[in-house]
Structure formats: structure tokens, C-alpha cells
C-alpha positions as a Markdown table, in Angstrom:
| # | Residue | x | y | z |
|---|---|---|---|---|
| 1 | Unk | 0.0 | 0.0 | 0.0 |
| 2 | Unk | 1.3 | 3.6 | -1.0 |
| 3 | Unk | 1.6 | 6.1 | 1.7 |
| 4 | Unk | 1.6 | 9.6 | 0.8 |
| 5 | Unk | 1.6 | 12.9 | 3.7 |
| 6 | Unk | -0.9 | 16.2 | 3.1 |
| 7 | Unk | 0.6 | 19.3 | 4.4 |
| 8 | Unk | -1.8 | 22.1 | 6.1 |
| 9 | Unk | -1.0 | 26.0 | 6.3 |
| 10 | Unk | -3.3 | 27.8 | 9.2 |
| 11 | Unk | -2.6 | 31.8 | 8.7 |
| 12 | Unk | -3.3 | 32.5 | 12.6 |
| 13 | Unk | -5.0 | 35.6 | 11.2 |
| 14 | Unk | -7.2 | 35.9 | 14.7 |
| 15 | Unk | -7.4 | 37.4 | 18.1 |
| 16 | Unk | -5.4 | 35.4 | 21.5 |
| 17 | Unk | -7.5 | 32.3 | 22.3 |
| 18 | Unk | -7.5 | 28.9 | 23.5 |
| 19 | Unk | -8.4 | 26.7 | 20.8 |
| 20 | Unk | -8.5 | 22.7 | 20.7 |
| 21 | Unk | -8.2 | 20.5 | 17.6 |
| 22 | Unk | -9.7 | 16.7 | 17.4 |
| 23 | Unk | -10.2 | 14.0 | 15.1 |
| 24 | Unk | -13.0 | 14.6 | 12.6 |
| 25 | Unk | -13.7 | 10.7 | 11.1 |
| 26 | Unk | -17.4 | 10.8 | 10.0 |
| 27 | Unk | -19.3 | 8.2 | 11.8 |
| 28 | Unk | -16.3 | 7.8 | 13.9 |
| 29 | Unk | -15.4 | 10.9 | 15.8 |
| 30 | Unk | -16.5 | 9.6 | 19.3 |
| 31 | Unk | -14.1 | 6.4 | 19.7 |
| 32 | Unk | -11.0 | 8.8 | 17.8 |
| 33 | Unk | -11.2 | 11.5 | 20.2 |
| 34 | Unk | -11.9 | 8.7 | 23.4 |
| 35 | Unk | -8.4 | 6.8 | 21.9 |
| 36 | Unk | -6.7 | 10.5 | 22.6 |
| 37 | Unk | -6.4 | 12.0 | 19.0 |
| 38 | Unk | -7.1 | 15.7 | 20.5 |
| 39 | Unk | -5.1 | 18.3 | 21.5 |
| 40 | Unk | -4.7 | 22.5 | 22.6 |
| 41 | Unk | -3.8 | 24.6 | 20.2 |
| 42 | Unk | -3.0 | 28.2 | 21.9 |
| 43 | Unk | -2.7 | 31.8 | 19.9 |
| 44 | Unk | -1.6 | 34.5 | 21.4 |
| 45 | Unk | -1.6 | 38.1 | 20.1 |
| 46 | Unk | 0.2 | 41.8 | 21.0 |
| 47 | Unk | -3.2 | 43.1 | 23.1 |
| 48 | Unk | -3.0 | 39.6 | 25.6 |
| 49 | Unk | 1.0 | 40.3 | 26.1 |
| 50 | Unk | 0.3 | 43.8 | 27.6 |
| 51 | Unk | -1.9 | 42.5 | 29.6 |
| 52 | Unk | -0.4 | 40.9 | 33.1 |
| 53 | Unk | -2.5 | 38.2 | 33.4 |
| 54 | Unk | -0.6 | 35.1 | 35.1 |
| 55 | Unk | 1.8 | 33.5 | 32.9 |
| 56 | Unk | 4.6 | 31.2 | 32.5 |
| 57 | Unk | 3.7 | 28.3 | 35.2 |
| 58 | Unk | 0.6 | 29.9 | 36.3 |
| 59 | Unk | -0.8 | 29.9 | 33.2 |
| 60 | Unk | -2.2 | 26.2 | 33.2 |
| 61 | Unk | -4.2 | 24.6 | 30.3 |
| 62 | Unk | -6.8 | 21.7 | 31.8 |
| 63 | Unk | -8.0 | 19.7 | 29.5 |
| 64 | Unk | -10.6 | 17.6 | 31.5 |
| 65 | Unk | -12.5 | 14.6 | 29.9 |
| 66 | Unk | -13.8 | 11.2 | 31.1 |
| 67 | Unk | -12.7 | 8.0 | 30.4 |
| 68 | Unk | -13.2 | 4.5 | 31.3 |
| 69 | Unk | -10.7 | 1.5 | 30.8 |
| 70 | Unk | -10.2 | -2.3 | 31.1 |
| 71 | Unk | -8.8 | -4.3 | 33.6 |
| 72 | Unk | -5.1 | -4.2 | 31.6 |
| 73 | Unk | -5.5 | -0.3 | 31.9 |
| 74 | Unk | -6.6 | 0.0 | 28.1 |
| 75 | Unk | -9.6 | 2.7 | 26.9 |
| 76 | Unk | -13.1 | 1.0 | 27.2 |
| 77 | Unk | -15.1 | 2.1 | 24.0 |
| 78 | Unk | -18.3 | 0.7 | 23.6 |
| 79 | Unk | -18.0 | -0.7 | 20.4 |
| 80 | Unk | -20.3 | -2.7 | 18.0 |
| 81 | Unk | -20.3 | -4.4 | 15.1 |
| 82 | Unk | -20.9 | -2.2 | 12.5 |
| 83 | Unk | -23.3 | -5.2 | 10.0 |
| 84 | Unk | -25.2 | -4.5 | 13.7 |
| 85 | Unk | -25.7 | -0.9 | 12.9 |
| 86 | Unk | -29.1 | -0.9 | 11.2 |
| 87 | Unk | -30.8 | -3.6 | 14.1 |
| 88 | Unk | -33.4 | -1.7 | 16.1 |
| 89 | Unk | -32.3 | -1.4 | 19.5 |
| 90 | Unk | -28.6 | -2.0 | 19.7 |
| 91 | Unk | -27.5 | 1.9 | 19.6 |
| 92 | Unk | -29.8 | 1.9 | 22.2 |
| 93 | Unk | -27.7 | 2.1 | 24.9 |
| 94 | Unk | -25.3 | 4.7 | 23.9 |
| 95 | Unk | -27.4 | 7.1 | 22.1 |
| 96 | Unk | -27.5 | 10.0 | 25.0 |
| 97 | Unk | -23.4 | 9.8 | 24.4 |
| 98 | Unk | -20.9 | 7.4 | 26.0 |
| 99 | Unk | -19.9 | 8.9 | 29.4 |
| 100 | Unk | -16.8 | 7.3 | 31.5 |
| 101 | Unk | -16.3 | 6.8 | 35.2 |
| 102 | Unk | -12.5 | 8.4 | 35.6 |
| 103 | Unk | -12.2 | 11.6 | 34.9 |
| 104 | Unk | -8.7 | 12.6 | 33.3 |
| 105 | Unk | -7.0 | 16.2 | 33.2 |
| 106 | Unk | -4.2 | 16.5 | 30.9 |
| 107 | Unk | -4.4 | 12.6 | 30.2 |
| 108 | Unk | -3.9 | 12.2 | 34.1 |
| 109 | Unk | -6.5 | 10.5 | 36.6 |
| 110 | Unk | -7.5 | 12.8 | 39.2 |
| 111 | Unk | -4.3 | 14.7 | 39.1 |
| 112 | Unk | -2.6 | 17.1 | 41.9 |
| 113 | Unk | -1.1 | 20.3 | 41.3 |
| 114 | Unk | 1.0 | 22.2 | 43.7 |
| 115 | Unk | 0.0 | 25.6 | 43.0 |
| 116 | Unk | 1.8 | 29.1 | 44.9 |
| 117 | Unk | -0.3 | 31.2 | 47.0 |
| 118 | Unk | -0.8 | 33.5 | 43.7 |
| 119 | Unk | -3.0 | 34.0 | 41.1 |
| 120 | Unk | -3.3 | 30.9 | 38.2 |
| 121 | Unk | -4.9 | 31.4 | 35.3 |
| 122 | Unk | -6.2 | 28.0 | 33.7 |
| 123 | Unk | -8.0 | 27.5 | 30.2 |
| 124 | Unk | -10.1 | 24.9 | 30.9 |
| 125 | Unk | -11.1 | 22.5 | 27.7 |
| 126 | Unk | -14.1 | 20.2 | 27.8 |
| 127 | Unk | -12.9 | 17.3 | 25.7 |
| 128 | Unk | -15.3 | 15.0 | 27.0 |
| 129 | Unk | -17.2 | 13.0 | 24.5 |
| 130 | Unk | -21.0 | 13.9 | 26.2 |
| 131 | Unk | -20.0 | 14.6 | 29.6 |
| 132 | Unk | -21.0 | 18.6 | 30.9 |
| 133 | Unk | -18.8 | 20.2 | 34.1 |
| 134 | Unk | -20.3 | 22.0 | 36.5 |
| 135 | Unk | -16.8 | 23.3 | 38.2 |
| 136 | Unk | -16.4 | 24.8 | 41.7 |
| 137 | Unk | -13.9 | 24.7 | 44.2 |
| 138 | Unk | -13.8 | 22.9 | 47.7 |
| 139 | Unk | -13.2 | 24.6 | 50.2 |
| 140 | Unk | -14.5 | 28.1 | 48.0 |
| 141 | Unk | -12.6 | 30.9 | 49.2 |
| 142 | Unk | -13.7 | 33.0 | 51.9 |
| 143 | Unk | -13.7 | 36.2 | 50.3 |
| 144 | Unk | -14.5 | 37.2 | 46.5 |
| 145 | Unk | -15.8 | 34.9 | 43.2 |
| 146 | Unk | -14.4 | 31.4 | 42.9 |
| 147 | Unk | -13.6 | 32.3 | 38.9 |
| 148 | Unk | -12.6 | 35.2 | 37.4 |
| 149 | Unk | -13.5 | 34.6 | 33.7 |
| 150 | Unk | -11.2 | 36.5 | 31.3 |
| 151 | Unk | -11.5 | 34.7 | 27.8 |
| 152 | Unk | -14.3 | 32.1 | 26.5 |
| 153 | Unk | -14.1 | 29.5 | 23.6 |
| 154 | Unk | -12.5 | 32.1 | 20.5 |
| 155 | Unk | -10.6 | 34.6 | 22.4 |
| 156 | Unk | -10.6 | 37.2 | 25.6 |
| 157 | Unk | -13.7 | 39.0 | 26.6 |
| 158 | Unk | -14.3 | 42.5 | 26.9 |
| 159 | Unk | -14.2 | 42.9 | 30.4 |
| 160 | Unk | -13.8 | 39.9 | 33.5 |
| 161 | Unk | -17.1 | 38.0 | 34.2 |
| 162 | Unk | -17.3 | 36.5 | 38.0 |
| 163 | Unk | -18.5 | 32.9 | 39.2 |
| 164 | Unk | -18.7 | 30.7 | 41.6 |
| 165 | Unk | -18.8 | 28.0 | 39.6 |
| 166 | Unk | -19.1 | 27.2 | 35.6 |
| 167 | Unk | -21.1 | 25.2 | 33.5 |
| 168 | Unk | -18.6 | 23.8 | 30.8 |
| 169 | Unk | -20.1 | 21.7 | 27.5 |
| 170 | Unk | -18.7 | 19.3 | 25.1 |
| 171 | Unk | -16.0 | 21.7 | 23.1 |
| 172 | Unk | -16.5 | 25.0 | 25.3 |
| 173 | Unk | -13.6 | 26.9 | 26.9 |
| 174 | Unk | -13.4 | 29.2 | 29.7 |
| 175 | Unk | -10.2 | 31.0 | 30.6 |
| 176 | Unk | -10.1 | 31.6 | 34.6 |
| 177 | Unk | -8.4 | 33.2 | 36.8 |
| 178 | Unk | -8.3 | 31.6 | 40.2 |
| 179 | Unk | -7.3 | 33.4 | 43.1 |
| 180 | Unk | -5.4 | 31.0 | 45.3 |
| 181 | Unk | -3.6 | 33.6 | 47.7 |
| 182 | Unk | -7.2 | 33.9 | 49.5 |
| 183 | Unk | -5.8 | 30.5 | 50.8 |
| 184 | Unk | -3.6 | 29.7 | 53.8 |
| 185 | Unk | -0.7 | 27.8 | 53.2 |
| 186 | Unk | -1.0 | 24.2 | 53.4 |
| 187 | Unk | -4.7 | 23.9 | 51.7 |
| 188 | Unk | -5.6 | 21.3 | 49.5 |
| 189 | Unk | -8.3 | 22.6 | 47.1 |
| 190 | Unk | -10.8 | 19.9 | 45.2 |
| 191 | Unk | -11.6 | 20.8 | 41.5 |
| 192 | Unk | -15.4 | 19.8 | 41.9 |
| 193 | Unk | -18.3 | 18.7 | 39.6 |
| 194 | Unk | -21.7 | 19.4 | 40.6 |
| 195 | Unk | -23.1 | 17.5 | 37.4 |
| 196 | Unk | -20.8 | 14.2 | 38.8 |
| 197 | Unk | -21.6 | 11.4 | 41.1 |
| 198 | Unk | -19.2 | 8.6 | 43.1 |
| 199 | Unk | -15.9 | 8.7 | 41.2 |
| 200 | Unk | -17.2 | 11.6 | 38.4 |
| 201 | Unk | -17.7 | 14.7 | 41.6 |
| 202 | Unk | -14.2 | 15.6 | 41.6 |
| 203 | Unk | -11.7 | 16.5 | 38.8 |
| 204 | Unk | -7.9 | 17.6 | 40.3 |
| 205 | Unk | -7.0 | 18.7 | 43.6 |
| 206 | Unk | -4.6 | 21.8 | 44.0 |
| 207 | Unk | -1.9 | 21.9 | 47.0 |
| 208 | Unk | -0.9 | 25.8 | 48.0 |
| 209 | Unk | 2.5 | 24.5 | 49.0 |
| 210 | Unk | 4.1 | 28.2 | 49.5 |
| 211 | Unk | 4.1 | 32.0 | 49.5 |
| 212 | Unk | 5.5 | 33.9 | 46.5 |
| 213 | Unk | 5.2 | 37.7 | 45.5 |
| 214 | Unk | 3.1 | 38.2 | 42.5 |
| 215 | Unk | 2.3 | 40.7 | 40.1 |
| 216 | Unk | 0.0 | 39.9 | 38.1 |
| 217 | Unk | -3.4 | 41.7 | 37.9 |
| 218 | Unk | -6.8 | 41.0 | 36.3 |
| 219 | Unk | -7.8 | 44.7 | 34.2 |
| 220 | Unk | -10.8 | 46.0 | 34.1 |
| 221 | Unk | -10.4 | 45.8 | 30.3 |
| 222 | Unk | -9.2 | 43.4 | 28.6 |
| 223 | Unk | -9.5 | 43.3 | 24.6 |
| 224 | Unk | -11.6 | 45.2 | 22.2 |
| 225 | Unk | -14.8 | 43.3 | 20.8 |
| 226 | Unk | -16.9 | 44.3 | 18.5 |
| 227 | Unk | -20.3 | 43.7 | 19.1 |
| 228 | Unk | -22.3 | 42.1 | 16.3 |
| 229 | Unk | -25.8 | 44.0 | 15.1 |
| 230 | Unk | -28.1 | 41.8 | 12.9 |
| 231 | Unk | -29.9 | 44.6 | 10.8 |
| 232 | Unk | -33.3 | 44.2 | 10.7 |
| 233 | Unk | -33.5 | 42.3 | 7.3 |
| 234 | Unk | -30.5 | 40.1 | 8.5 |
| 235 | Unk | -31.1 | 36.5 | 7.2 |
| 236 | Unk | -32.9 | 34.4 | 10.0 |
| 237 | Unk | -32.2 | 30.6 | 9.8 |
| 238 | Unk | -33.3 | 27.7 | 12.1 |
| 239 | Unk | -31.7 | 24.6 | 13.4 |
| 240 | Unk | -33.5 | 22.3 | 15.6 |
| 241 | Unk | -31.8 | 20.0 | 17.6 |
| 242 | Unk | -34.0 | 16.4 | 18.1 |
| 243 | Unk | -34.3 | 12.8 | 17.9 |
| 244 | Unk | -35.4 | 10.8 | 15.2 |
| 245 | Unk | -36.6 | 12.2 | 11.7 |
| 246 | Unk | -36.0 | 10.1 | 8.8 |
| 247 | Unk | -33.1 | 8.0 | 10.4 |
| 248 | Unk | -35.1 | 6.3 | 12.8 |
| 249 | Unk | -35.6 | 7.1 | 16.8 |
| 250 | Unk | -31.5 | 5.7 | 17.3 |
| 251 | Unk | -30.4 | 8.7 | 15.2 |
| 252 | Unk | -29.6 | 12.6 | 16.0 |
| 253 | Unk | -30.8 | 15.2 | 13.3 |
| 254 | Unk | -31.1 | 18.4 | 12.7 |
| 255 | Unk | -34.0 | 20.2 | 10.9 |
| 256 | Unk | -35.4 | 16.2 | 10.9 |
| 257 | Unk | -33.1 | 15.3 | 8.1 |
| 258 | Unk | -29.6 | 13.6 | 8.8 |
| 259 | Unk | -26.6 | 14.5 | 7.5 |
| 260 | Unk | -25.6 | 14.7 | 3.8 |
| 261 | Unk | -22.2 | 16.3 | 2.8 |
| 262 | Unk | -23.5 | 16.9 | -0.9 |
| 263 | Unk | -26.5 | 18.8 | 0.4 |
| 264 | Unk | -25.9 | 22.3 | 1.5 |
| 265 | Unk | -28.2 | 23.3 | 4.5 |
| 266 | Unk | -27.5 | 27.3 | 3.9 |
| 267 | Unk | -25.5 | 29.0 | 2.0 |
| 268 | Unk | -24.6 | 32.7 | 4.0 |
| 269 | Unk | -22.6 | 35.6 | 2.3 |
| 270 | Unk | -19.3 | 36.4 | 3.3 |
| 271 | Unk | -19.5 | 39.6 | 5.6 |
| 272 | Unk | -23.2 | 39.6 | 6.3 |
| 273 | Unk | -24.2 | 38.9 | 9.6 |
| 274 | Unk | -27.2 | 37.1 | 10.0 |
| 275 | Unk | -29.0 | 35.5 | 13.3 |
| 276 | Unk | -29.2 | 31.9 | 13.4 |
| 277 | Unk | -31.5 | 30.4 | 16.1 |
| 278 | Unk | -31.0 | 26.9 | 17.6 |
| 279 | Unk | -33.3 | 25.0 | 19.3 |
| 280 | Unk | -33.0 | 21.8 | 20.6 |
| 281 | Unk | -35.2 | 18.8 | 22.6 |
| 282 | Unk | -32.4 | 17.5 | 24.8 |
| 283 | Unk | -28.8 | 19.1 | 26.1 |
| 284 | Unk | -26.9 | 19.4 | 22.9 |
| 285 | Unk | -23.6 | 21.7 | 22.6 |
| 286 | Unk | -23.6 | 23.3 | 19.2 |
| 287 | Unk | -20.3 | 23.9 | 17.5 |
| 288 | Unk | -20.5 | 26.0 | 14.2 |
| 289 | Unk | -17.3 | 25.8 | 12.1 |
| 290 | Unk | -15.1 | 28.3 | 10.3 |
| 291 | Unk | -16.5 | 31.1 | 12.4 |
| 292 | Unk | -17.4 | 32.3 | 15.7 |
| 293 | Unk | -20.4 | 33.9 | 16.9 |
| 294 | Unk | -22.2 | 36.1 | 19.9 |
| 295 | Unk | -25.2 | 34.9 | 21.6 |
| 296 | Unk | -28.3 | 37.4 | 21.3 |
| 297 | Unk | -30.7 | 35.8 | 23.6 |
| 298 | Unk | -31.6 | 32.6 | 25.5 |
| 299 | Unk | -35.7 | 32.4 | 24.9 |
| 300 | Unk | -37.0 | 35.6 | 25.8 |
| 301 | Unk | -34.2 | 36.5 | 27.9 |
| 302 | Unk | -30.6 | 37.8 | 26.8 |
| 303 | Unk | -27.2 | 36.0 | 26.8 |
| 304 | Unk | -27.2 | 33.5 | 29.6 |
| 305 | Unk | -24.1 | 34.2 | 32.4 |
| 306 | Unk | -21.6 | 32.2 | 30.5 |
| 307 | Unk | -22.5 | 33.2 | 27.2 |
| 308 | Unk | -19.8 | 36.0 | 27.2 |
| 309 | Unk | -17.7 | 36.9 | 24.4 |
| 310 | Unk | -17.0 | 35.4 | 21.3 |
| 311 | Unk | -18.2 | 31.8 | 21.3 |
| 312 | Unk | -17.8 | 28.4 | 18.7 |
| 313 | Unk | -19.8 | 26.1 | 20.6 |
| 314 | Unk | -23.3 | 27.3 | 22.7 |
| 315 | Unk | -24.7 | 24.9 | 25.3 |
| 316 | Unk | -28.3 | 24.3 | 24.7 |
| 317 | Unk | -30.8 | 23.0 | 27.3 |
| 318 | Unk | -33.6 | 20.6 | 27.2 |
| 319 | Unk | -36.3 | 22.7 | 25.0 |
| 320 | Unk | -34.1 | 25.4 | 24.5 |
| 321 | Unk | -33.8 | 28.4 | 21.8 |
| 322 | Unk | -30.9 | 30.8 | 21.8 |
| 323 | Unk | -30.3 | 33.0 | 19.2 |
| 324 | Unk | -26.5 | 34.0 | 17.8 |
| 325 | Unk | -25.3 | 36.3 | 15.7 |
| 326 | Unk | -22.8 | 35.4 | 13.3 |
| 327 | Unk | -20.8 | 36.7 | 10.0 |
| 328 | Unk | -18.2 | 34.5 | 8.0 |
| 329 | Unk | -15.5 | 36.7 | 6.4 |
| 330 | Unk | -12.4 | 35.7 | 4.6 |
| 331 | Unk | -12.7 | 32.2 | 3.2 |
| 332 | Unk | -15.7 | 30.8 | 0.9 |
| 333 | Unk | -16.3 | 27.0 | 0.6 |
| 334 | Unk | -18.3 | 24.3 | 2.4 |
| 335 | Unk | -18.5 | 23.9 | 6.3 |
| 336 | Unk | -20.5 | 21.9 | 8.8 |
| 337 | Unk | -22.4 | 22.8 | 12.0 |
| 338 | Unk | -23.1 | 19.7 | 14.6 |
| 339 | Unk | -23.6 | 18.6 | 18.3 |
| 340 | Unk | -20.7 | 18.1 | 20.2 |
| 341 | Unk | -21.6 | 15.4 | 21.8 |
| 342 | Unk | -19.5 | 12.9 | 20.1 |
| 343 | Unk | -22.2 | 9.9 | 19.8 |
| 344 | Unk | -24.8 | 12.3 | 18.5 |
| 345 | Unk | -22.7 | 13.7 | 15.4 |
| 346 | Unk | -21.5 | 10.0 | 14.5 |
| 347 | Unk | -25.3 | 9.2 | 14.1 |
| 348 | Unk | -25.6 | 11.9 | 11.8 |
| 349 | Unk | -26.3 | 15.4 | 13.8 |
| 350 | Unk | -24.5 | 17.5 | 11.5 |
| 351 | Unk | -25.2 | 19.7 | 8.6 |
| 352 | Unk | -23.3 | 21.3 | 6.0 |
| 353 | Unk | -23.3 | 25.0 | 4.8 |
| 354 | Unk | -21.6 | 26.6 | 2.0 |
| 355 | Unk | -20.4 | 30.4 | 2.2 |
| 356 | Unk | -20.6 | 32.4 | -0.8 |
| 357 | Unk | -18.8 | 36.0 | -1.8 |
């Protein structure tokens, strides 16, 4: 068999962020990114280096995700037998997305970091297959937010958002700023999750071994972001979320129809903005590609509390609408939105969408 190599040029034309990559087999994302092919990809710009946000070893990247494994320590995907596909029943059990019972940071079970009493920043990743975080700290500090959120899935916000804790989808990021000179010396700190139960409640632990002078400050400002303003003829375009449609009840669709890379879903202009509104049945974390957007609204209300900022991937809740704004520029061709939970875009929840100049 010939073997041949494809070479891939990224310009890096874009704002500081914390960006992830992954494995993008159709009908096989879930077991590629389980087996480990993922990975952080970090920009930085000129406006993040004036800032004096924590950095060098207090600025910590946490890629959390759950896993389960064998006896012989090797990854446990639930696997089937792909002629067994098409049988009712047998995707059953893994269509809400295949969750595991460790939880790993930075490919580590429940690791421990010795941490100065200082301020860390860490960009937390959800690389979970179906899994959702909610993070808080044990013992919270006694004084002041838990998190200080500076940046969000596609670069720094416009100004720090507070929490005490942090929802965190399939795909999402939040950049944080945790505080831990609020602790005494000698502390051991639990990385919790609210959303876990037995061995999926805690995520890392965090040891404030020592006292260190520290400089760093969290501004008031922090990068320039241009609101987006859908006109009032912008383009409106749905996307629901559901179960079932032509595939059957064991597949994931949007707008009832699975996915077809020939057929184009929507093809937006390059540099109009336009309001796309997704709503959903169940939880499903919707990634768009190629460009990021700006949440409007949640139902009636506005943008939920962690809906800051520039965003690629918006959590939506059981019966949920929430409206974006969005605006490709730059590069035409053909692109895909889909859920982020793994399981549901291998059984189809994806669509494509070609831009057009």
C-alpha cells in the first residue's frame, strides 16, 4: 500500500484564544477523540502580552474529559459491530453519548497540582465525548468569586465575568483566573463537579504549598470586541436540535433530516451577519465551524451568564432556543455545523453549509 503525507498551512489571522483540535472521522469521531487524538492549540496576540494576566507556570491549560478503561489499563469504547448498525435497539444504549467513570486532566487521573499562593490562570477545555462540568472549588474561598473569567471558547472577553462555579459543554472553553492567595498555606483545594456522582464529583485537587510575591493583575479591560448588530433584514435561519426524523428514533438530526455532505443546508454571504437560532429537545452543545459567533438571547431572555464573548460552541438546554449572531469573512467554501456530543454527530447530527462571496 502507498503512503503519501498532506501538508496544512493555518494563517493564525485571529485574536489570543485557546483553541482545541480533534479528530473529525465521520461516523467515527467519538471512539477517535476517546483513543486520545485531541489536542490544545494556543494563539496568542500583542493586546494579551500587555496585559499581566498570570503566565509562564501559572498559566495552566486543563483539559478535563472522562474515560473508562479495562482491567489491563486500556480505553473501554463501547464498540459494536458495525453489519449490527441498522438492528433496532442496539445503539440503544449509547445514544445520549458514552460517558466514563475516571475523569482525566491532561491525560492524568484525578491529578494534583502544587500551586503558589498567587494568582493561576487556567484555560479549561471540555474534551469529553457527552459529559458537561459543573466546576467549583472545595473549600471556595472565603472572600470574593471562585472564577474570574477573562476569555471564552474564540478569544478574551471584553471585560472579566465572576462565578462561583461554571457550566462547561462538550467543546466550550473558559479561561479563569483563580485566586489561590485567598488560601492559607498548606490547603488542599478539590476541582469539583456538581453534574458528577461517586468517582465523576471531583476532577484535580490543588496543593498551596508556599508564599511567592506576585504581580500579576486581572484589568478592568481586557481586549476590544466588536459587538455584532443583525440589521433588521438580517437572514434568520433555524436549526432544531431532536431525535429521530428520517433516520429512525436511534439517530440525531437536525432540521429532521440527517446529514448529507452533498446537500448544503445554507449558503450565508461572506461579511453579512445574520441570526441563526438553535433550538434543541435534549442538552446538545452546538459547535459551528469556520467562524465564531455572539449569543443574542436565550428564549426571551438575553445572553445567559456564561454566554460571554466570542463563542464556537453554545450549550443548549432541554427545550431550548438561543439566538447568535454570526458573520463568516475571509474564506468561501463548504463547512459543517453539529452537536458536540460525540455519539450524537457520529449518528448523523450534522449539517453542511456553504459560504458564498
Amino acid at each position: 500500500m502507498s503512503k503519501g503525507s498532506r501538508s496544512y498551512v493555518y494563517s493564525h489571522d485571529q485574536p489570543a484564544a485557546t483553541l482545541w483540535y480533534h479528530d473529525h472521522r465521520m461516523d467515527f469521531t467519538g471512539p477517535q477523540v476517546w483513543r486520545g487524538l485531541a489536542g490544545l492549540h494556543l494563539v496568542t496576540d500583542d493586546v494579551e502580552e500587555t496585559l499581566d494576566l498570570p503566565a509562564g507556570d501559572r498559566d495552566v491549560p486543563l483539559m478535563i474529559m472522562d474515560r473508562s478503561f479495562t482491567a489491563d489499563g486500556s480505553f473501554s469504547y463501547p464498540s459494536l459491530d458495525p453489519r449490527l448498525l441498522d438492528t433496532p435497539g442496539v445503539r440503544e444504549p449509547y445514544v445520549a453519548g458514552v460517558l466514563g467513570d475516571v475523569i482525566l486532566v491532561n491525560g492524568r487521573p484525578w491529578p494534583v497540582l502544587e500551586v503558589a499562593a498567587a494568582r493561576y490562570r487556567f484555560r479549561i477545555v471540555n474534551a469529553s465525548n457527552a459529559r458537561r462540568y459543573r466546576l467549583g472549588l472545595e473549600p471556595a474561598p472565603s472572600q470574593g468569586p471562585v472564577f474570574t473569567q477573562i476569555g471564552s471558547d474564540s478569544g478574551l472577553l471584553a471585560a472579566p465575568v465572576r462565578h462561583d462555579t461554571v457550566v462547561v459543554a462538550p467543546a466550550e472553553r473558559f479561561d479563569v483566573v483563580v485566586d489561590f492567595s485567598r488560601y492559607p498555606v498548606g490547603t488542599e483545594v478539590t476541582l469539583t463537579n456538581g453534574l458528577g456522582l461517586d468517582s465523576t464529583d471531583a476532577v484535580m485537587r490543588f496543593r498551596v504549598t508556599r508564599r511567592v510575591r506576585d504581580a500579576s493583575v486581572i484589568p478592568d479591560r481586557l481586549a476590544e470586541v466588536e459587538p455584532l448588530r443583525p440589521g433588521p433584514n438580517a437572514p434568520v435561519r433555524e436549526w432544531r436540535f431532536s431525535r429521530g426524523g428520517a433516520g429512525g428514533p436511534a439517530h440525531w438530526v437536525i432540521n429532521g433530516r440527517a446529514f448529507d455532505p452533498d446537500r448544503m443546508d445554507a449558503r450565508p454571504r461572506l461579511g453579512q451577519t445574520e441570526i441563526w437560532r438553535f433550538s434543541s429537545d435534549l442538552h446538545h452543545p452546538v459547535h459551528v465551524h469556520l467562524s465564531p459567533f455572539q449569543v443574542l438571547r436565550r428564549g426571551t431572555q438575553g445572553p445567559g451568564r456564561y454566554d460571554a464573548g466570542w463563542k464556537d460552541t453554545v450549550d443548549l438546554t432541554p427545550s431550548e432556543t438561543v439566538e447568535v449572531a454570526i458573520r463568516f469573512t475571509e474564506h468561501t467554501g463548504r463547512f459543517m455545523l453539529h452537536c458536540h456530543n460525540l455519539e450524537h454527530e457520529d449518528m448523523m447530527m450534522m449539517a453542511a453549509f456553504e459560504t458564498v462571496s
